[in-house]
C-alpha positions as CSV (number, residue, x, y, z in Angstrom):
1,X,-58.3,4.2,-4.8
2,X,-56.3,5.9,-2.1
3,X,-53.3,5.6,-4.9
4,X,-55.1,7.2,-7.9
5,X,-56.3,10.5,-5.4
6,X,-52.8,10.8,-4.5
7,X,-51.8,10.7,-7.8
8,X,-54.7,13.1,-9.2
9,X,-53.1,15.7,-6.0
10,X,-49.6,15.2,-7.1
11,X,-50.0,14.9,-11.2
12,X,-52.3,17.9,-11.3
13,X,-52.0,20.1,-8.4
14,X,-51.1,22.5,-10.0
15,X,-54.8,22.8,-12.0
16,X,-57.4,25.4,-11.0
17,X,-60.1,23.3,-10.1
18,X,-63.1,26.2,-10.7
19,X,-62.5,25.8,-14.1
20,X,-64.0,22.8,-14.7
21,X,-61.8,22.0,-18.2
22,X,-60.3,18.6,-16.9
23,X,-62.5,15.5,-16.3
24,X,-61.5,13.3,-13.7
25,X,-61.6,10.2,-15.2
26,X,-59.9,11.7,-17.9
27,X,-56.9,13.0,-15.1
28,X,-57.0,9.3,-13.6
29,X,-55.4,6.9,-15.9
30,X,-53.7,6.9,-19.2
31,X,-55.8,6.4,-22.0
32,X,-54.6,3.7,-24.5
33,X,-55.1,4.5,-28.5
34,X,-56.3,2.0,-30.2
35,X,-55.0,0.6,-33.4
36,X,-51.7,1.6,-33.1
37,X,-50.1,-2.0,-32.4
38,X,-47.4,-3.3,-35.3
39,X,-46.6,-6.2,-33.5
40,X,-45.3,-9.1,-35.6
41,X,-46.6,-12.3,-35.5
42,X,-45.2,-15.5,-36.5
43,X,-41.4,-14.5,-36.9
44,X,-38.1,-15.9,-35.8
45,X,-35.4,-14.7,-33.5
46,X,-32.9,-14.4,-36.8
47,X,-35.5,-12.7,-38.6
48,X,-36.0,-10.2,-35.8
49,X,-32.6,-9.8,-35.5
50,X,-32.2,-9.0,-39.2
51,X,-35.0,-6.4,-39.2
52,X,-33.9,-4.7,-35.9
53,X,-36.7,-2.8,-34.9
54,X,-37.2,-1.1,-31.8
55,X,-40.2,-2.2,-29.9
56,X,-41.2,1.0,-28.9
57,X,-44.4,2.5,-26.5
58,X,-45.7,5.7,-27.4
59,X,-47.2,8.5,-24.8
60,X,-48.5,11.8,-25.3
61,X,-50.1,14.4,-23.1
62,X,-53.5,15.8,-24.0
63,X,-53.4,19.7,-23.5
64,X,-56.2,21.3,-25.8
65,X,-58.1,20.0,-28.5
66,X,-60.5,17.3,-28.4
67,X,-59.9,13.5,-27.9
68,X,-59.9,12.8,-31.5
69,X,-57.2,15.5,-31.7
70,X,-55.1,13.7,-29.5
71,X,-55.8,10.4,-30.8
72,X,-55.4,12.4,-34.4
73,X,-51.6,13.3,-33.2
74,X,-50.0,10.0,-31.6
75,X,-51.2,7.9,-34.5
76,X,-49.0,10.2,-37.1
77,X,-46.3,9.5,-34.1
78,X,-47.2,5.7,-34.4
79,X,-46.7,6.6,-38.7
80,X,-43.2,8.5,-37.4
81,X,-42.2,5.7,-35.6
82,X,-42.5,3.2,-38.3
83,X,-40.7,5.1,-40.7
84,X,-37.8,5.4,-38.6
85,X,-37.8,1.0,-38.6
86,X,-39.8,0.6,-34.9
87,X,-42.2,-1.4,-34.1
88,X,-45.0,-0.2,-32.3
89,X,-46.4,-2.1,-29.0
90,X,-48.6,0.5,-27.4
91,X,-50.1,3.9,-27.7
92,X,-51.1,6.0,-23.8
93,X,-52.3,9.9,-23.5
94,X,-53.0,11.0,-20.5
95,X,-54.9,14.4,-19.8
96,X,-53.7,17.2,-18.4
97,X,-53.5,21.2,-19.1
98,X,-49.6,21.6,-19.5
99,X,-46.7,18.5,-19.6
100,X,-45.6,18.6,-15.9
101,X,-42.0,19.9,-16.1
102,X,-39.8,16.9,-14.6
103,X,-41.1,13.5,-16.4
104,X,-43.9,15.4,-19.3
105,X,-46.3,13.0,-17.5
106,X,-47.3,13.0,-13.9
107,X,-45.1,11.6,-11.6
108,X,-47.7,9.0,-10.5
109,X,-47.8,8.2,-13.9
110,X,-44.0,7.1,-15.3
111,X,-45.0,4.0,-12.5
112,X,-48.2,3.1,-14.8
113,X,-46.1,3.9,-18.1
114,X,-42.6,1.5,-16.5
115,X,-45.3,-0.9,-16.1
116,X,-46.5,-1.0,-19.4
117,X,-42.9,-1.0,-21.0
118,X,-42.3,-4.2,-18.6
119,X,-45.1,-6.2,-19.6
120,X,-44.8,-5.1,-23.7
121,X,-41.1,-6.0,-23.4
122,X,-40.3,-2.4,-25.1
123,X,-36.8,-0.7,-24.9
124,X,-37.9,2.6,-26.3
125,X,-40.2,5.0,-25.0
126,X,-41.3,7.8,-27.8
127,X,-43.1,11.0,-26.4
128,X,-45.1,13.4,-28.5
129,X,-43.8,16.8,-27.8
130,X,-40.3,18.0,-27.2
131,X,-38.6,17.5,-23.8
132,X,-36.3,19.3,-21.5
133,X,-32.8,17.3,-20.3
134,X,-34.0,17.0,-16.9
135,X,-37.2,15.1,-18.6
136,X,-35.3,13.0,-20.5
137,X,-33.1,12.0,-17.5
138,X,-35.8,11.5,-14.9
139,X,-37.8,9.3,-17.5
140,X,-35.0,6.7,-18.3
141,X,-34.2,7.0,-14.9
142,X,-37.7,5.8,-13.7
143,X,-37.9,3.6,-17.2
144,X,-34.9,1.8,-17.5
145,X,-35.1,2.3,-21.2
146,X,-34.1,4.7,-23.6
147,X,-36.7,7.6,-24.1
148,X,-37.0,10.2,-27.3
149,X,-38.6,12.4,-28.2
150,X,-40.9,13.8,-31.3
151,X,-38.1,16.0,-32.1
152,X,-35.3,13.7,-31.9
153,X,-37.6,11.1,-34.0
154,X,-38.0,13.5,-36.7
155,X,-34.4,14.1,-36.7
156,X,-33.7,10.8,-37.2
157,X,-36.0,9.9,-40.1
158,X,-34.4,12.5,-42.0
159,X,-31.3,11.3,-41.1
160,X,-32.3,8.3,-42.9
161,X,-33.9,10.0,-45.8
162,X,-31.2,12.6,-47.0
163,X,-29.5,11.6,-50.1
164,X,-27.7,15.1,-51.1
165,X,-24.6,16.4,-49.8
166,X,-26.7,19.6,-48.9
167,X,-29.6,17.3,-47.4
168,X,-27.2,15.5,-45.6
169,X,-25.1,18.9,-44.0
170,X,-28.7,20.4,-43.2
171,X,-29.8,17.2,-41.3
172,X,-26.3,16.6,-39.5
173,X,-26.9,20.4,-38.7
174,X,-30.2,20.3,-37.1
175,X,-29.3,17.2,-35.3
176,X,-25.8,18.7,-33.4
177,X,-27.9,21.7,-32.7
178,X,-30.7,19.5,-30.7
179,X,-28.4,17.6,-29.5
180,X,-25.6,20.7,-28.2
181,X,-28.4,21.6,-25.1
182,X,-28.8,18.2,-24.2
183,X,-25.7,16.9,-23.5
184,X,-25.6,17.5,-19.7
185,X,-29.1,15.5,-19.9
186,X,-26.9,12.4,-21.3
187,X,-24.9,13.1,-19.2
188,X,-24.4,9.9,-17.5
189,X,-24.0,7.7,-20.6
190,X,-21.0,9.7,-20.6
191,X,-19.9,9.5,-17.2
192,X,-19.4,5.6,-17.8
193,X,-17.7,6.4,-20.6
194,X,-14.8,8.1,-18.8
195,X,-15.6,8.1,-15.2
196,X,-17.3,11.1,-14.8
197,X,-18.5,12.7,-11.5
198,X,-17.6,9.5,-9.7
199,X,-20.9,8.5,-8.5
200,X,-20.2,4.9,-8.5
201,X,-17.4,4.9,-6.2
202,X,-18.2,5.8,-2.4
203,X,-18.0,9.2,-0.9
204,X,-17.8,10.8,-4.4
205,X,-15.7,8.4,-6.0
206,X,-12.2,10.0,-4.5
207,X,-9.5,12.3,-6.2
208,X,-9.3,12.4,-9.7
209,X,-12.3,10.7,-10.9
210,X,-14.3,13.8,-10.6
211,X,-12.3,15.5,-13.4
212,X,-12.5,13.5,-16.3
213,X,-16.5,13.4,-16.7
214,X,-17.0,17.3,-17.4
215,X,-13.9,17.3,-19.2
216,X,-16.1,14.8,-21.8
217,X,-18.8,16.6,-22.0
218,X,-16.8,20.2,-22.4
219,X,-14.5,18.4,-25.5
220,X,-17.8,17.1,-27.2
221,X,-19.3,20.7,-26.3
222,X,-16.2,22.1,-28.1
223,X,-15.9,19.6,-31.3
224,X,-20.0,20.1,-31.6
225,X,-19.7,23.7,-31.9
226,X,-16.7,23.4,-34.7
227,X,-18.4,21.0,-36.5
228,X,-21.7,23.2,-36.6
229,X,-19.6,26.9,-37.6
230,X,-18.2,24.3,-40.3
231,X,-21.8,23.0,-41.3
232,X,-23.2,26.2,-41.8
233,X,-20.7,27.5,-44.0
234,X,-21.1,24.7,-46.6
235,X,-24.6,25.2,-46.2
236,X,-24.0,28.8,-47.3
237,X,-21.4,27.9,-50.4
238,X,-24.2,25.5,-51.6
239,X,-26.5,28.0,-51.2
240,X,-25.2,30.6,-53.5
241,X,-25.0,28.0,-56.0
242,X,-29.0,27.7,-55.1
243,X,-29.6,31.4,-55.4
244,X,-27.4,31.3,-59.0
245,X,-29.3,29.0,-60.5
246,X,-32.5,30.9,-59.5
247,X,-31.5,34.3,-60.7
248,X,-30.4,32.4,-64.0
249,X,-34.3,31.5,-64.3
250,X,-35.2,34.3,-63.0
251,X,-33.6,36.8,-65.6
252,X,-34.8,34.2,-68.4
253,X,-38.1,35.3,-66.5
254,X,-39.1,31.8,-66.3
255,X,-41.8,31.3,-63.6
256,X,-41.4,29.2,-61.0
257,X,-44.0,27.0,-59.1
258,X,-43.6,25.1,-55.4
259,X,-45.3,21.9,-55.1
260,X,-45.8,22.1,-50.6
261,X,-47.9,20.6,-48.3
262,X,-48.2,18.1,-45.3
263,X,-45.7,15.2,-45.5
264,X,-47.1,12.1,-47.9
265,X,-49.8,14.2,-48.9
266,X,-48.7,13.1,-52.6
267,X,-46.5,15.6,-53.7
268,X,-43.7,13.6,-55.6
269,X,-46.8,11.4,-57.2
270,X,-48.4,14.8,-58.5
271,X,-45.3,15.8,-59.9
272,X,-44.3,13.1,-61.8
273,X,-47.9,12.9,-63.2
274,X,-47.5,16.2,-64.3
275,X,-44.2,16.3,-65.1
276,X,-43.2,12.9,-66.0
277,X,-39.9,13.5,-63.8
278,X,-39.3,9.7,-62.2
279,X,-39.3,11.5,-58.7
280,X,-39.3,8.3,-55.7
281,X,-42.7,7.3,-54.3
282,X,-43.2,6.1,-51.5
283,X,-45.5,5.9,-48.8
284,X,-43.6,6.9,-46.3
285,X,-43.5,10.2,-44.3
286,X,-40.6,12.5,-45.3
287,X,-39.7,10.4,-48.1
288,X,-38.3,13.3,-50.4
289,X,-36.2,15.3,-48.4
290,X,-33.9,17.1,-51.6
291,X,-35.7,19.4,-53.7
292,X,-36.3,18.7,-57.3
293,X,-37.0,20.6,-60.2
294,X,-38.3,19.9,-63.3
295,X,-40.0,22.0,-66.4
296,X,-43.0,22.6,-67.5
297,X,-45.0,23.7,-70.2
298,X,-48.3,26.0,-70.7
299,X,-51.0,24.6,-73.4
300,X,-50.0,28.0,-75.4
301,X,-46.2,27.3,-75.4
302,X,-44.8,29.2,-72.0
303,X,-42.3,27.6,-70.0
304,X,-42.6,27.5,-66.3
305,X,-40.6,25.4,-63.5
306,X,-42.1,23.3,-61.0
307,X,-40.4,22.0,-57.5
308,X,-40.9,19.4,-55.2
309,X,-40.4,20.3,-51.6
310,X,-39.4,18.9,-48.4
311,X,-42.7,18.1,-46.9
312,X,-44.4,19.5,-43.4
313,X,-45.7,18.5,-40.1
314,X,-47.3,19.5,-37.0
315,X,-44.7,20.8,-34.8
316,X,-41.7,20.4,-37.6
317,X,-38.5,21.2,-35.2
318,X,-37.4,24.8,-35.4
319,X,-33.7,23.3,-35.6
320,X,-35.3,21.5,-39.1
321,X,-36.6,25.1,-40.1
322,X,-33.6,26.6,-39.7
323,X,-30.8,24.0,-41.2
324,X,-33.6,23.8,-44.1
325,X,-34.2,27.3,-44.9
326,X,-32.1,27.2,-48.0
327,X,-34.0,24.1,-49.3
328,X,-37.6,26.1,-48.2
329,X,-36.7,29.5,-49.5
330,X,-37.3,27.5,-52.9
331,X,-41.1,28.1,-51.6
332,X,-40.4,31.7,-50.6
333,X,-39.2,33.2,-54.2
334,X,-42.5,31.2,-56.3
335,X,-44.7,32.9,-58.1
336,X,-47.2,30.6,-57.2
337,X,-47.2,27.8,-54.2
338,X,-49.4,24.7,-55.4
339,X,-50.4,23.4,-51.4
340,X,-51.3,20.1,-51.6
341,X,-53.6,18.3,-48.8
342,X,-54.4,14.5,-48.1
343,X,-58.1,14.3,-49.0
344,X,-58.1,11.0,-47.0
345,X,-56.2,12.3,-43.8
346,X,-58.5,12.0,-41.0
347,X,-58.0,15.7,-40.2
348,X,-56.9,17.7,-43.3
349,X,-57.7,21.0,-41.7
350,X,-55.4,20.7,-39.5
351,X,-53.0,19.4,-42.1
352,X,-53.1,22.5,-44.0
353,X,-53.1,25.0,-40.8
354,X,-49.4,23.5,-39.8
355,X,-48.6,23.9,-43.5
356,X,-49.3,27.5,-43.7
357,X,-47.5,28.2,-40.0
358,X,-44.3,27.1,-41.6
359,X,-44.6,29.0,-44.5
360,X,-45.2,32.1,-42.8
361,X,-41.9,31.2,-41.2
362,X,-40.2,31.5,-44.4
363,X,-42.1,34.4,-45.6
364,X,-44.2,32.3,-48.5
365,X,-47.7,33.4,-46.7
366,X,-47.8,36.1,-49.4
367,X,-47.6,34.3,-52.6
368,X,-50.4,33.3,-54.2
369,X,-51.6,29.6,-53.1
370,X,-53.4,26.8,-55.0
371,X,-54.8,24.7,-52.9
372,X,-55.0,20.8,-54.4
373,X,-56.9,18.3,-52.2
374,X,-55.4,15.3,-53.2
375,X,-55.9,10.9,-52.7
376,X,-60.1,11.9,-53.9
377,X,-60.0,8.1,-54.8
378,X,-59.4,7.2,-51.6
379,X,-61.4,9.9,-49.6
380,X,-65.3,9.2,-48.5
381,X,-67.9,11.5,-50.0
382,X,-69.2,12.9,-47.2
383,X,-65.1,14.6,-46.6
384,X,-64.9,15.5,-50.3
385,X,-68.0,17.4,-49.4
386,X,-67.0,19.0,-46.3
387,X,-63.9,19.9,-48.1
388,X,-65.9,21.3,-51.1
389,X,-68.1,23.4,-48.7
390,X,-64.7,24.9,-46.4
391,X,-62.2,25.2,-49.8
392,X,-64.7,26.3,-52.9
393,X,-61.9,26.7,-54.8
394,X,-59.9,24.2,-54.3
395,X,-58.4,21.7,-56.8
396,X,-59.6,18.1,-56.0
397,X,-57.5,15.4,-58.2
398,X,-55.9,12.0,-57.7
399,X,-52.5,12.0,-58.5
400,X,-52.3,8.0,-58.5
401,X,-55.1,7.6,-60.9
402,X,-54.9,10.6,-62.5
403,X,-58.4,12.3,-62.1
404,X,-58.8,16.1,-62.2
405,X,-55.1,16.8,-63.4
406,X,-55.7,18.6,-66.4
407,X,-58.2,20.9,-64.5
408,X,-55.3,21.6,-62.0
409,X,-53.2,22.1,-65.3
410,X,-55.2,24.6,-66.3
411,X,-55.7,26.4,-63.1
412,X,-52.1,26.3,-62.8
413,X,-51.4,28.3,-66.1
414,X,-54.5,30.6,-65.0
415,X,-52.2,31.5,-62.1
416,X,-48.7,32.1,-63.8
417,X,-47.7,35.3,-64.4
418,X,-47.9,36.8,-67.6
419,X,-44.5,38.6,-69.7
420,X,-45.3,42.5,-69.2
421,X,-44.4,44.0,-72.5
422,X,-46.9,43.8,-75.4
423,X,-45.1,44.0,-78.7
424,X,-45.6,43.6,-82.2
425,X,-42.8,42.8,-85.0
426,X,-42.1,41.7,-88.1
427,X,-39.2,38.8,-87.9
428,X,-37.2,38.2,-90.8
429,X,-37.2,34.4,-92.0
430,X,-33.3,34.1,-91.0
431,X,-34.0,34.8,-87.4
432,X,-36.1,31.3,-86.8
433,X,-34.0,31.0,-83.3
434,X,-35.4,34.6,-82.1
435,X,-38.9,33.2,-83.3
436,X,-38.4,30.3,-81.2
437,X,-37.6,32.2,-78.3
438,X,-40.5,34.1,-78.2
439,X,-42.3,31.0,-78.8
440,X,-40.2,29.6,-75.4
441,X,-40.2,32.4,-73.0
442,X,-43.0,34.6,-74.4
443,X,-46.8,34.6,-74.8
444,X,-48.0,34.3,-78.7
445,X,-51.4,36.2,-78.8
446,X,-51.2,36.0,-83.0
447,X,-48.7,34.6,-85.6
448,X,-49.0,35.2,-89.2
449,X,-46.6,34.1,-92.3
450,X,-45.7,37.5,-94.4
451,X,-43.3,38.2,-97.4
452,X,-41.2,40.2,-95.4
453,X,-41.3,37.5,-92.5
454,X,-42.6,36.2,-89.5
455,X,-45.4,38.7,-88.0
456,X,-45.7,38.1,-84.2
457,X,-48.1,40.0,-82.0
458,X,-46.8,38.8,-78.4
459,X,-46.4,39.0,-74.9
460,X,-42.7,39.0,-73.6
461,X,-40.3,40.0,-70.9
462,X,-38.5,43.4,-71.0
463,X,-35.4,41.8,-71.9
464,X,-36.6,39.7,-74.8
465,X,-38.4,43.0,-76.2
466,X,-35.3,44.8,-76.1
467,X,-33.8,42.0,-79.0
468,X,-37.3,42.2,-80.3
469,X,-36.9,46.1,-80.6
470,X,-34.9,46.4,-84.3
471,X,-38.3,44.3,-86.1
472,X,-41.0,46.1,-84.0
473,X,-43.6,47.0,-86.3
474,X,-44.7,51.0,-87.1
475,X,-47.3,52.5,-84.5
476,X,-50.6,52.7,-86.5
477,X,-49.4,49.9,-89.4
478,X,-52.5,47.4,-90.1
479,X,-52.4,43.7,-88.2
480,X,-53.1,41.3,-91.0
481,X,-54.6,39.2,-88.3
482,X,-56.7,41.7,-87.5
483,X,-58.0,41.7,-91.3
484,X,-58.4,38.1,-91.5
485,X,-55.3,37.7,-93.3
């Protein structure tokens, strides 16, 4: 007992204890999650071998929020960690009002935690939040294992995931630019590389051994920083071609339509069931990682674009948001954002409030948003009802089965913007392409057959009126479909 008071002194001294916000029992031990085991049974040493998955122990610190919040967020770490091929032994939070700055944890409690990485037989250590060098040393140091963090997990997956030459520079990118910092916190993985500060060898390990350490660290500081300047300018070239194709649609006034939301919400699925496109999917998190585009078309005959997105998650990495911004700014110039949320998420509120942080980030707070609450064949009633009550207008569908697609069709075309320019003309019959342009690009409000040609009465981009300009028909002149003709 004496133990855990010292440890509730040291771990949280640094708590105002007036304020009542902490419980002790709470402070006093790590709380295990439940569920969160993926431990496999029945399997040989060669098959564990061939699979090679990290047997990893998960630990979070509980800040704010409720217990279910916390629960909430190192189970989507457990989901994390699986995608990136561990295995996952054991899930601790412990309760405390900030991460304490030298192990994230209380020092009292990296003894508990190394004891539970003994007795699991772990080698990895994942924490939920982002650590400091100095964190990240003093926990392998107390551990003996290797310890990561959320960030660094993330970075990884999508190391995995990226199959574009642009995906892959904007992944390499983000991961050099996390790792640049933290060098110094690696340090000595380095130092018995090529000697480094010496440590090993009595009284400072002598002449000549102190040199060679920092001299490692400087030359990977050096080729890190030329490899990143060289990253971000084929990030720029590709780009360009990004923004080229965009002004191509966007002078062909075609409108354009993001598909974003939390990861494995069921974007992909809903675009390939309204689009037909063969996008992968898979439940996985951050399974699509490139952008795709595909088009689409309006009950009356308007073309519009619609794009899958990199998906989101609570405390995405700002070094992600970054080397991603020319992927996300495919959000940014939409005319309309189409959010989609996992119905059957045990928290879909706070899904959608980390969705709409990141597109604030890259300025897409301002477009108008759909909102499609989607898995409804999976979700209980009683959710679908809270849901209903907190989002009246959302969308619900099931992009697996298919249910309430063509309403979100139709809300989808509600939402498009319409061409500016009314005009009415008479086409001649030898100008069938210009009639099937209008047709493509335009909106047809009437079409009649005449002797003298095709008489449109349309909706159509500034551009297109301009060609349209030579048949326009005389102000005043009747509208045979306005006489029943």
């Amino acid at each position: 007992m004496r133990e855990q008071e010292s440890f509730v002194r040291s771990a949280d001294e640094d708590l105002d204890a007036t304020t009542g916000e902490l419980e002790l029992e709470d402070r006093q031990a790590l709380r295990r999650v439940a569920g969160l085991s993926t431990e496999l049974t029945d399997i040989t040493e060669v098959e564990y071998r061939q699979l090679r998955l990290e047997r990893v122990v998960l630990v979070g610190v509980w800040a704010e929020g409720t217990v279910t919040d916390a629960e909430n967020s190192l189970t989507e770490l457990a989901a994390l960690a699986e995608t990136a091929g561990s295995q996952v032994l054991e899930g601790l939070i412990q309760r405390r009002n900030r991460p304490d700055p030298a192990t994230y944890i209380g020092r009292g409690k990296v003894d508990d935690l190394s004891s539970v990485v003994t007795s699991t037989g772990a080698d990895t250590v994942i924490c939920d939040g982002e650590l400091s060098p100095s964190q990240l040393r003093n926990l392998e140091q107390r551990t003996k294992v290797k310890v990561v963090d959320r960030t660094a997990l993330i970075l990884d997956i999508f190391a995995q995931h990226a199959k574009s030459k642009e995906g892959k520079a904007q992944v390499e990118l983000a991961q050099l630019e996390y790792l640049l910092p933290r060098l110094r916190g690696w340090g000595e993985t380095l130092s018995r590389q090529t000697g480094g500060s010496g440590r090993g060898g009595g009284a400072g390990g002598g002449v000549g051994l102190r040199g060679p350490g920092e001299t490692k660290l400087e030359t990977d500081r050096r080729r890190i920083r030329t490899r990143i300047a060289r990253l971000r300018r084929e990030i720029k070239g590709m780009r360009l071609v990004r923004h080229t194709k965009r002004a191509r649609r966007s002078r062909n006034a075609v409108p354009a339509v993001a598909i974003a939301g939390y990861t494995n919400a069921g974007k992909s699925s809903l675009l390939n069931r309204l689009t037909g496109a063969g996008v992968l999917v898979e439940d996985a998190l951050f399974a699509t990682l490139d952008p795709t585009t595909r088009r689409a078309r309006t009950a009356d005959g308007r073309v519009y674009t619609l794009s899958d997105t990199v998906g989101f998650v609570r405390h995405l990495p700002h070094q992600l948001i970054e080397a991603f911004r020319s992927t996300l700014e495919e959000v940014g110039d939409a005319d309309l954002v189409v959010h989609v949320v996992d119905g059957a998420h045990p928290d879909p509120e706070e899904q959608v409030r980390a969705v709409r942080e990141v597109l604030a980030e890259v300025g897409a707070d301002r477009l108008p948003e759909l909102l499609v609450v989607n898995k409804i064949d999976a979700a209980d009633e009683e959710t679908l009802l809270r849901l209903k009550r907190a989002w009246p207008e959302a969308i619900l569908v099931s992009a697996r089965v298919g249910r309430g697609t063509d309403d979100l069709r139709a809300a989808i075309e509600a939402r498009l913007p319409r061409p500016a320019v009314e005009v009415r003309a008479v086409l001649p019959y030898a100008r069938g392409d210009l009639v099937a342009l209008v047709h493509r690009d335009g909106e047809v409000l009437s079409s009649a057959h005449t002797g003298e040609g095709t008489e449109l009465h349309v909706r159509v981009t500034e551009s297109l009126a301009a060609r349209l300009a030579p048949y326009t028909r005389v102000p005043g002149a009747p509208d045979p479909a306005e006489h029943g003709e």
